[in-house]
N, C-alpha and C positions, 0 to 999 in steps of 0.2 A: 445480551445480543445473541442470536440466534444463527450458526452458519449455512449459509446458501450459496452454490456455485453461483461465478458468474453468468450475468444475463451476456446475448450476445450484444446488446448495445452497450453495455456495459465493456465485454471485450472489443467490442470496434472501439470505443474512444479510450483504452488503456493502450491498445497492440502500437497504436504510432507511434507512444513514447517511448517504448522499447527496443534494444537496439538491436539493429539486424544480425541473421546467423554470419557466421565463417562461412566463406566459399570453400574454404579448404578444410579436410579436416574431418576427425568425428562429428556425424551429426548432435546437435541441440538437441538436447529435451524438449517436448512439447513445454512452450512459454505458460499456455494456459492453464495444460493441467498442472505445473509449477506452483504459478502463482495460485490456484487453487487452493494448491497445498498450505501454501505461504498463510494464505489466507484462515485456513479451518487450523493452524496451529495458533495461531494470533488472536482468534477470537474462540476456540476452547482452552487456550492457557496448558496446553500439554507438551510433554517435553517433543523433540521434533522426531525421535524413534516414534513415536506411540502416532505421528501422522500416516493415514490409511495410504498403504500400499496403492491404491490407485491415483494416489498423486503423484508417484512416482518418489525417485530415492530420497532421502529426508535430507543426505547431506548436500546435493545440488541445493534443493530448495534453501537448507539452510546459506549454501555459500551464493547461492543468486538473491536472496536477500540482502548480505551485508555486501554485494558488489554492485547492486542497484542503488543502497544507499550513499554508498563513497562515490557511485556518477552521477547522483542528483538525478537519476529516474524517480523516483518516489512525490520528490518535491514538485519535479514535473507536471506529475498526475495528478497532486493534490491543487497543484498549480489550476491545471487543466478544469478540474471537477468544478472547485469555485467561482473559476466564472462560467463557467456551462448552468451552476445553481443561480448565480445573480443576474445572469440573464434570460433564464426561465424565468422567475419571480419565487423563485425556492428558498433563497437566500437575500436578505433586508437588515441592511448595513444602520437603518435608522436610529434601534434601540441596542445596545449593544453593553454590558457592563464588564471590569476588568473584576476580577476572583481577590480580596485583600492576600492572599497567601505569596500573589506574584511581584505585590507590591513590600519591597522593603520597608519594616516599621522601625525605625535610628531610633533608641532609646534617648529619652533627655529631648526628642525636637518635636514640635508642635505643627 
């Protein structure tokens, strides 16, 4: 897989799931060029130091990663994307198969 910044329709239907800045306060990092980042470490497999400087600091990104996932942003969007695919007609629930490896094989039962 190949990394590409987000499209912006891409960032229109990610940004809602996200939670809003502090009124008060240091401002936020840009969300985008964030998850950007989030994103070009996740699919080059590189540690989050070696993420390009213009995504900004490596350790936000790292820590707005694992605090997206403990508020169920992530699932959110994954949420979001699936049925935006199945009612595109991008996504077709008809054929579908489960992987044997997820399925437990109990020694001794048929």
């Amino acid at each position: 897989m190949q990394f590409t910044e987000l499209t912006d329709k891409q960032w229109e239907t990610i940004q809602k799931h996200l939670p809003k800045p502090a009124s008060t306060g240091r401002p936020r990092s840009n969300d985008r060029m964030i998850l950007n980042g989030i994103i070009y470490v996740l699919i080059a497999g590189c540690r989050w130091n070696e993420m390009p400087k213009r995504y900004g600091d490596d350790s936000t990104a790292n820590r707005r990663l694992n605090k997206w996932q403990q508020n169920g942003i992530w699932k959110n969007i994954l949420s979001d994307a699936i049925k935006s695919a199945y009612k595109s007609g991008k996504l077709n629930l008809e054929k579908i198969s489960v992987d044997s490896s997820s399925v437990a094989a109990k020694k001794g039962e048929t």
